[in-house]
C-alpha positions in Angstrom: 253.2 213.9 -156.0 252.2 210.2 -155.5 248.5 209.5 -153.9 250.7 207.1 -151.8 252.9 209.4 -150.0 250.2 212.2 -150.1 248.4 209.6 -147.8 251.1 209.4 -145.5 252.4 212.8 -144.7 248.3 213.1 -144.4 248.5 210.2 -142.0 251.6 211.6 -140.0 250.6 215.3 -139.5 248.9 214.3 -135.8 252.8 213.2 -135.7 254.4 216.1 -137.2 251.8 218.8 -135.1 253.1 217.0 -131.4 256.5 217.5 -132.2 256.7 221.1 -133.5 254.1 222.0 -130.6 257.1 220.0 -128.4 259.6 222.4 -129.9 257.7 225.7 -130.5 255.6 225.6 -127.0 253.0 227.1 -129.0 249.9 225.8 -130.8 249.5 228.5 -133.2 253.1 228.3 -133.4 253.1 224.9 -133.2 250.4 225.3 -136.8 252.9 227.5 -138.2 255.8 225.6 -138.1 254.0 222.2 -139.1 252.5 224.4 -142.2 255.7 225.8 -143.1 257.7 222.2 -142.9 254.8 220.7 -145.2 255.4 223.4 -147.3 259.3 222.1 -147.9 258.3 218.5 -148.0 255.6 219.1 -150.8 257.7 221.3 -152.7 260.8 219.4 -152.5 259.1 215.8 -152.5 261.6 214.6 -155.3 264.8 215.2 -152.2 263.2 212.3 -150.5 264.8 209.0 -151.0 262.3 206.3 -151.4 262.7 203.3 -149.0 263.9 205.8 -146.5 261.8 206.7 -143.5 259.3 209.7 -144.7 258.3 210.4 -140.9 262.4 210.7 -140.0 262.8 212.9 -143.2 259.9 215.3 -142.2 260.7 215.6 -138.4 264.2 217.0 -139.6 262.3 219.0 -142.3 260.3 220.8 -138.7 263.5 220.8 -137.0 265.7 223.1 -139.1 262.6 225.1 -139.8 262.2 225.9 -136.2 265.7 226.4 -136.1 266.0 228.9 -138.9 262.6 231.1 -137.4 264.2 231.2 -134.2 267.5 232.8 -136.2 265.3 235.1 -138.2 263.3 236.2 -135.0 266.2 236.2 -132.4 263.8 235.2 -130.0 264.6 235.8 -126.3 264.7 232.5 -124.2 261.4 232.9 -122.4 259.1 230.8 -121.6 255.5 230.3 -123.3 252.2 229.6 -121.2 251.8 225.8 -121.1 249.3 224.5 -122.9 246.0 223.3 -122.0 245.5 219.3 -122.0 243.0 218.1 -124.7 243.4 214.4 -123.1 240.3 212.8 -122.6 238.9 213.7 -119.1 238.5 211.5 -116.4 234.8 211.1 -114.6 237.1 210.4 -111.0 237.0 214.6 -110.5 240.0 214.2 -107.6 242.7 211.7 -109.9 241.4 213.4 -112.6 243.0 216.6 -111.5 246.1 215.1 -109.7 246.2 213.3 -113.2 246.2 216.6 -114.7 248.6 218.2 -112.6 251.1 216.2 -113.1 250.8 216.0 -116.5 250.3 220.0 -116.8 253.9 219.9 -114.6 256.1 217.6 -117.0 254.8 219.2 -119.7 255.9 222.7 -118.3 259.2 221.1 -117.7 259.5 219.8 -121.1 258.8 223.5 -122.8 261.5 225.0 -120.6 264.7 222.3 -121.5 266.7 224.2 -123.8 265.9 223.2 -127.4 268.6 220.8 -128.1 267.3 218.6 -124.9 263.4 219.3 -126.1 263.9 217.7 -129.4 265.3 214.7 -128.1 263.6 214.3 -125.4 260.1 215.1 -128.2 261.3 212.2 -130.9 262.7 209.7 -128.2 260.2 209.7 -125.4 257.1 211.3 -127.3 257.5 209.8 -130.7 259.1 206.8 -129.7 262.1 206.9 -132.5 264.7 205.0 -131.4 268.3 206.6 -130.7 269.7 205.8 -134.5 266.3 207.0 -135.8 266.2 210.2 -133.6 270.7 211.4 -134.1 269.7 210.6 -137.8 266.9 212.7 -137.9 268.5 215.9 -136.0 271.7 215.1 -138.0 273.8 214.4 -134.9 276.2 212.0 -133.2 274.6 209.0 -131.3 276.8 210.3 -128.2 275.7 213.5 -128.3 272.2 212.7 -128.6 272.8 210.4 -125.7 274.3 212.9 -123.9 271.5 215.3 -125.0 268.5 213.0 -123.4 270.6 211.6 -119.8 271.0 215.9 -119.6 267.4 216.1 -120.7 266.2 213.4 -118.3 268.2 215.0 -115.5 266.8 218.1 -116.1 263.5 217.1 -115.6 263.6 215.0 -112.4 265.5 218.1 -111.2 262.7 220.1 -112.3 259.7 217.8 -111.3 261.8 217.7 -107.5 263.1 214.4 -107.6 265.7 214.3 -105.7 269.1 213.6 -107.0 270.6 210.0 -106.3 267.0 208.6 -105.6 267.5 204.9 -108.1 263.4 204.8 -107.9 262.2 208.1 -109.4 265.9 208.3 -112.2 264.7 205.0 -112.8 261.4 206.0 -114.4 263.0 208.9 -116.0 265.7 206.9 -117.8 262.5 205.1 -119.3 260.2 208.2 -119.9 257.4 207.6 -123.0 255.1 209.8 -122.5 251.7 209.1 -124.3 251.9 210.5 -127.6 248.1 211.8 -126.4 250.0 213.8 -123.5 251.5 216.3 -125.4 248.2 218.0 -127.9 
């Protein structure tokens, strides 16, 4: 394999890691599913079309990875403890912890959309793809990723008790990046 693109799947793994821990709700999952993914990239390297976006090629790699273990393990739909927030700490002990709350509670919301609203939600709002980037990468439809993220979105202000038909709070959720930090 070229030093070059060893350098950047090296580069992108921080990447790759966030985004399967998005999907898999798991870190030693999360490890897993990364490990495996790499696996497939490295071994099938020469499928990559140079010029193309390695990141976008990868992320797809991790999601039909995930998608095949969930197949093979016929995994009930249950819900994984959340994970705890590695973000650098605050020295303001109370806005430190509201800070944390309300972090620890969108990221609990996030691990229980259904997977097709967690990977969108993961490469749109946590990786910052942009729609094309994100339906190309899962291999789907820009309106039904579209459709994917305004359910996702929904979901979560549902879940995070904003109330329906309140403009200020689905305004904030129709923009939702989350720091890329946010989600180790």
């Amino acid at each position: 394999m070229d030093e070059r693109i060893e350098k950047e799947l090296v580069s992108l793994l921080p990447r790759f890691r966030r985004f399967a821990l998005g999907l898999a709700r798991n870190p030693s999952d999360a490890d897993d599913l990364v490990q495996t993914a790499m696996e497939k990239a490295v071994s099938r390297i020469d499928q990559w079309e140079p010029g193309t976006r390695l990141d976008s090629w990868v992320f797809r790699i991790i999601q039909t990875t995930h998608i095949d273990q969930i197949r093979g393990k016929k995994r009930n739909d249950r819900f994984l403890e959340v994970v705890e927030n590695n973000a650098q700490r605050s020295h303001d002990g109370e806005r430190a912890v509201e800070a944390r709350s309300s972090l620890d509670a969108v990221r609990h919301a996030i691990f229980n959309l259904p997977e097709e609203q967690r990977s969108v939600i993961m490469l749109v709002s946590v990786e910052g793809l942009s729609y094309k980037e994100a339906a190309e990468t899962l291999g789907i439809p820009m309106g039904t990723l579209t459709s994917r993220l305004v359910r996702g979105r929904n979901a979560l202000m549902h879940m995070l008790g904003s109330p329906e038909g309140d403009g200020s709070k689905s305004a904030d959720f129709n923009n939702l990046h989350l720091e890329k930090g946010a989600m180790k």
